[in-house]
C-alpha positions as CSV (number, residue, x, y, z in Angstrom):
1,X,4.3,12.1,8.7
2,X,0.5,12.2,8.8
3,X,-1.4,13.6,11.6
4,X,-3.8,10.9,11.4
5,X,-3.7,6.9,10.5
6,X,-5.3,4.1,10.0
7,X,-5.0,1.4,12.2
8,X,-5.5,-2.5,11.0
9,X,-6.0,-4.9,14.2
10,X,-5.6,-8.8,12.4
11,X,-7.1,-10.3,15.2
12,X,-10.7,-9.0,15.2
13,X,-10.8,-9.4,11.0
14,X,-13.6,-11.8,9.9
15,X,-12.6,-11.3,6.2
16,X,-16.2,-10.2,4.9
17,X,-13.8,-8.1,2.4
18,X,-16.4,-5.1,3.1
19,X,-13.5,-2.8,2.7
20,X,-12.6,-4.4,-0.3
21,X,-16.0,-3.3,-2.0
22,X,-16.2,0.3,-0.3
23,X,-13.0,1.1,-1.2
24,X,-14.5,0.1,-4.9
25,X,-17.5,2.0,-4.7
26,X,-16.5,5.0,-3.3
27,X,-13.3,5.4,-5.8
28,X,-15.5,4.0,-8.6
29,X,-13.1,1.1,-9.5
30,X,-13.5,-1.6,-11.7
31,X,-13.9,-5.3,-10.5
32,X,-11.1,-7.9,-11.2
33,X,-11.7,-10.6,-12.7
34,X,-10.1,-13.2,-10.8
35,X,-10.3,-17.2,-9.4
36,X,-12.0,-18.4,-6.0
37,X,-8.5,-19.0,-4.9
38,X,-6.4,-16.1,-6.2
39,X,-4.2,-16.3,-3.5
40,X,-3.6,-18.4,-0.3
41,X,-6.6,-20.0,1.1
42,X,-9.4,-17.5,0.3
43,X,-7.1,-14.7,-0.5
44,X,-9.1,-12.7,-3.3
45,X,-8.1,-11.0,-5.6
46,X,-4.4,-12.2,-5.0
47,X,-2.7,-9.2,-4.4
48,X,-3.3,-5.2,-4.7
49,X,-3.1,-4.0,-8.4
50,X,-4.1,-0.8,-10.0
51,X,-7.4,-1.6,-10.0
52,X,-7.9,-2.9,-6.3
53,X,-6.3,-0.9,-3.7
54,X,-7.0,-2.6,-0.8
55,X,-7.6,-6.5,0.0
56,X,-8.1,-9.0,2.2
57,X,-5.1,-11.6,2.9
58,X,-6.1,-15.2,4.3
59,X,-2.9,-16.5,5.9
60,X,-2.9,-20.2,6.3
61,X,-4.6,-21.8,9.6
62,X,-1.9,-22.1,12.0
63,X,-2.4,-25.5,13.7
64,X,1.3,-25.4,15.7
65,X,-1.8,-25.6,19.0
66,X,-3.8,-28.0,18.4
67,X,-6.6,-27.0,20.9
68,X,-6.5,-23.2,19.7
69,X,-6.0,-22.8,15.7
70,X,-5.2,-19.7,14.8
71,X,-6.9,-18.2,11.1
72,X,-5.5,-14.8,10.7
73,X,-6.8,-12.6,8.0
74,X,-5.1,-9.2,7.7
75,X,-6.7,-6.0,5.3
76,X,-3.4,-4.5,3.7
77,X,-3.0,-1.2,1.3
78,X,-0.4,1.0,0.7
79,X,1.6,1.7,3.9
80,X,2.0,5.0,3.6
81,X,5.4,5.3,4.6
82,X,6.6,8.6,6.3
83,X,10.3,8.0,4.6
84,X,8.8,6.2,1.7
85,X,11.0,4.5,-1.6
86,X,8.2,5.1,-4.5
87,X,8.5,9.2,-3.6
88,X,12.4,8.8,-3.5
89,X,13.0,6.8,-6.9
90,X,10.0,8.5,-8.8
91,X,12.0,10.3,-11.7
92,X,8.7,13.1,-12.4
93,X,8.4,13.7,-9.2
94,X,4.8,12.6,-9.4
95,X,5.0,11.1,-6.0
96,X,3.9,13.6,-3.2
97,X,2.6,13.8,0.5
98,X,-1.0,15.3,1.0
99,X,-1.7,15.9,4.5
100,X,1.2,12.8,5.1
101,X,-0.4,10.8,2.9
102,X,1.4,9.2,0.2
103,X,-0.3,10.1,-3.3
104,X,0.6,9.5,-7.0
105,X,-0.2,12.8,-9.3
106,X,-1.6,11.2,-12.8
107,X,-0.5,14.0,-14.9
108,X,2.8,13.7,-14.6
109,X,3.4,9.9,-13.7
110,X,5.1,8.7,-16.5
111,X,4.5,4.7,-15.7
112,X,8.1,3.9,-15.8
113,X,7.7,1.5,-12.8
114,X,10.3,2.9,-10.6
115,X,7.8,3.0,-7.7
116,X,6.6,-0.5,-8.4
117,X,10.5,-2.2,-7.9
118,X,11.1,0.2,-5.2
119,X,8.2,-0.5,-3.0
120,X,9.0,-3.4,-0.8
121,X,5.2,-4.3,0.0
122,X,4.1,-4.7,-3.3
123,X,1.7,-2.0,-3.8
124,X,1.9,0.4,-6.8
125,X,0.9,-1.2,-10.2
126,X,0.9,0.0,-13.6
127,X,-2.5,-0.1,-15.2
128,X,-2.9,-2.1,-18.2
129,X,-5.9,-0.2,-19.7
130,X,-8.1,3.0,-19.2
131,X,-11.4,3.2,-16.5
132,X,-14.0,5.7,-16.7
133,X,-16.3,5.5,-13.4
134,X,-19.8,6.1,-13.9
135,X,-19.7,9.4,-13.1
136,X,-17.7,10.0,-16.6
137,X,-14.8,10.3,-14.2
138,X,-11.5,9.2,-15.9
139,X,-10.3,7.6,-12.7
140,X,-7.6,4.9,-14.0
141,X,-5.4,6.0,-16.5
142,X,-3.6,3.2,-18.9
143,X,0.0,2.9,-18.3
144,X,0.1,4.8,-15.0
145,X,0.9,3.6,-11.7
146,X,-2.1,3.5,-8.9
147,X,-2.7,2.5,-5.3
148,X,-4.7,3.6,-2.3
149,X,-4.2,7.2,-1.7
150,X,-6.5,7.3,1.7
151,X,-9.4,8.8,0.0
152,X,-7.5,12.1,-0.6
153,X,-8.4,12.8,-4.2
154,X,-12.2,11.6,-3.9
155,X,-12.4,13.5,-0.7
156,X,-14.3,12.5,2.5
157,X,-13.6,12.8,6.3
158,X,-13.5,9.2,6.9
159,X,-11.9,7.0,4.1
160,X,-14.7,4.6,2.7
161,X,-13.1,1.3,4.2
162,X,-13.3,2.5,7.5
163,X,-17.1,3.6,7.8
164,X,-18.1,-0.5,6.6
165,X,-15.7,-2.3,9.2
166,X,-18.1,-4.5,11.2
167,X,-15.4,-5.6,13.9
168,X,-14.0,-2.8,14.4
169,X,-10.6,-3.9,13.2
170,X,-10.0,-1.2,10.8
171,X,-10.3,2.4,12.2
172,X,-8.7,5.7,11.2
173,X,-8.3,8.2,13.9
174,X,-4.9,10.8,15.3
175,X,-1.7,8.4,14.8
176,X,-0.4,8.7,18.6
177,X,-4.3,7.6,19.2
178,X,-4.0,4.7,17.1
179,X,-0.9,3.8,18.5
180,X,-2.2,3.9,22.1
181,X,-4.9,1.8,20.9
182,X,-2.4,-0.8,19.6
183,X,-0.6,-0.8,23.0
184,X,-3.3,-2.1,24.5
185,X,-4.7,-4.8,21.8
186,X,-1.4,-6.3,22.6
187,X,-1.2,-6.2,26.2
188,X,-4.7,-8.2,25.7
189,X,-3.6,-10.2,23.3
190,X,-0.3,-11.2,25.4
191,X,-2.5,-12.0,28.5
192,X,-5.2,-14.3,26.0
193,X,-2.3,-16.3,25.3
194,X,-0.2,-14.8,22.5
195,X,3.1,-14.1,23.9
196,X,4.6,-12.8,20.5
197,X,1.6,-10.5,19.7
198,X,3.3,-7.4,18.0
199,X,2.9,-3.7,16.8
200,X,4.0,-3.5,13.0
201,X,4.7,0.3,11.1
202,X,5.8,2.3,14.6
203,X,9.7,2.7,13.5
204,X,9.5,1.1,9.5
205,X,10.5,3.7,6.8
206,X,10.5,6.4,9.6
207,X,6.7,5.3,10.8
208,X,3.7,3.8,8.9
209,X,0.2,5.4,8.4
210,X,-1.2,2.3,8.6
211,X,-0.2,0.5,12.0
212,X,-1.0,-3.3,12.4
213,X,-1.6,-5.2,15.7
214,X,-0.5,-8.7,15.0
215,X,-0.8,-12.0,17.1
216,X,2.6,-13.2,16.5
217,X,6.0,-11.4,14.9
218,X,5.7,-9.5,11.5
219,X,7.9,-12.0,10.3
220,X,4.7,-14.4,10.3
221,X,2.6,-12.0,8.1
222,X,5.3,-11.6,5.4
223,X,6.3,-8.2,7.1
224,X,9.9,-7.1,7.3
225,X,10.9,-5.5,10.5
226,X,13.7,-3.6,8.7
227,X,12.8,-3.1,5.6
228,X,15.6,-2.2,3.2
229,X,15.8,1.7,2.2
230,X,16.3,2.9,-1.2
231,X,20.1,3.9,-1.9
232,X,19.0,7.8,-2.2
233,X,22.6,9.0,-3.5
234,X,21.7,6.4,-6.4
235,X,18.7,7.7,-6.9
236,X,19.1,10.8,-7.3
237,X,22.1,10.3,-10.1
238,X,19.4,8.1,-12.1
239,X,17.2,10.8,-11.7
240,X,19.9,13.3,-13.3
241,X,20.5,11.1,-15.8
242,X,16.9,11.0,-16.5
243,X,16.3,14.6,-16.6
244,X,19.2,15.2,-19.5
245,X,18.0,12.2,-21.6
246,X,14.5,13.5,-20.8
247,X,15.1,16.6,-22.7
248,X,15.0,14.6,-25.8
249,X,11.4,13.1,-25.5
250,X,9.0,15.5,-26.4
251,X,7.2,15.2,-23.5
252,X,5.9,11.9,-24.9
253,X,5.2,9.0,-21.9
254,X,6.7,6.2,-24.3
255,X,9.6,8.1,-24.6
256,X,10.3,9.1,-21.2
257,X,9.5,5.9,-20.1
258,X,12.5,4.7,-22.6
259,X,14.7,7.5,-21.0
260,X,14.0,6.0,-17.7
261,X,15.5,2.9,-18.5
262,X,18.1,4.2,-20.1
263,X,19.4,6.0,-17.5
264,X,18.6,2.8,-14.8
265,X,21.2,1.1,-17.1
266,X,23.8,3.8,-17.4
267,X,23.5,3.8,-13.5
268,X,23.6,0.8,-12.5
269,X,27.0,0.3,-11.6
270,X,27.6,4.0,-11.0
């Protein structure tokens, strides 16, 4: 588990998708094209993809009080979970912790998509064409999977959605720190009249390094609180599978890709 996290706090988000663009700029992505209402109310782009690796969620305005409306907008990326499915499914092994975080190696993801089914958040994506930043920097590779990697491969202290937070509801400091923080938020929050104010990522896939400090239960927020785990003794017999039909590729991505099905069908009632 990483030493450090981020910590996203939905009830001081104005939505002014700041991170959105940082996370952009610093990583040189593309934009998306996209429609004013991509998602639900001013959700935008819809959802993550290979090319936007963080966003902005507008949940629908709670009206259940009348007197006190609640409009809760949540920044989400990839969880980084300690125990996480992409790494345990990912046939190359191209799926790694760096410093805890969770990070995809591009030369030897293969784009077979077993990280994309696996993930229960929604957050890896296979791109469908190649991005060169400004820099000359080949930073999105066709046909490979992609998602927020915490600013560990374009290095900096501080990732780039943090430093632009206005309200202070995204930081990134020392998990137990972060956690500690979250404590609190919801004490606060259960004293301002939010009795079901939550923590979410403390226990999921053996602790999160993002943690989220909600004003109601996960459940709300499209969060599961038990999130189902990847059958690893399965996995790992797809895997073996793999690497036998792999021998027969070449080494060429199509082909492996192939082999991965292949072997997701031989396996599948194994």
């Amino acid at each position: 588990m990483a030493e450090k996290a981020f910590l996203v706090d939905t009830s001081k988000c104005q939505g002014c998708r700041g991170c959105q663009v940082a996370c952009k700029q610093w990583n040189g992505l593309p934009g998306e094209k996209t429609e004013f209402f991509a998602g639900p109310e001013y959700t935008n782009p819809g959802k993550l993809s290979a090319i936007t690796w963080n966003h902005v969620i507008f949940f629908p305005i709670d009206r259940s009080n009348e007197t006190r409306p609640i409009w809760t907008i949540m920044h989400k990326k990839c969880f980084h979970c300690a125990e996480a499915n992409c790494m345990a499914v990912c046939p190359e092994k191209a799926i790694y912790k760096k410093d805890g975080w969770t990070v995809i190696d591009q030369d030897k993801c293969i784009g077979c998509g077993a990280c994309v089914h696996a993930c229960v958040y929604n957050v890896p994506e296979i791109a469908e064409k190649h991005h060169t930043n400004d820099a000359g920097q080949h930073i999105i590779v066709k046909d490979r999977s992609h998602k927020c990697n915490a600013c560990t491969q374009n290095e900096r202290e501080i990732p780039a959605c943090v430093t632009v937070c206005p309200s202070g509801a995204l930081l990134y400091d020392y998990r137990n720190k972060m956690i500690d923080y979250a404590q609190k938020r919801v004490k606060e929050l259960k004293a301002d009249g939010y009795p079901n104010a939550s923590i979410y990522g403390l226990d999921q896939y053996g602790g999160l390094g993002v943690i989220t400090v909600l004003r109601d239960k996960p459940e709300k927020y499209d969060l599961p609180v038990n999130p189902p785990k990847v059958d690893h003794v399965k996995a790992e017999h797809t895997k073996d599978v793999y690497a036998l039909l792999s021998t027969a590729t070449m080494g060429i991505p199509a082909l492996k890709r192939f082999a991965y099905r292949a072997s997701k069908s031989l396996t599948k009632d194994a």
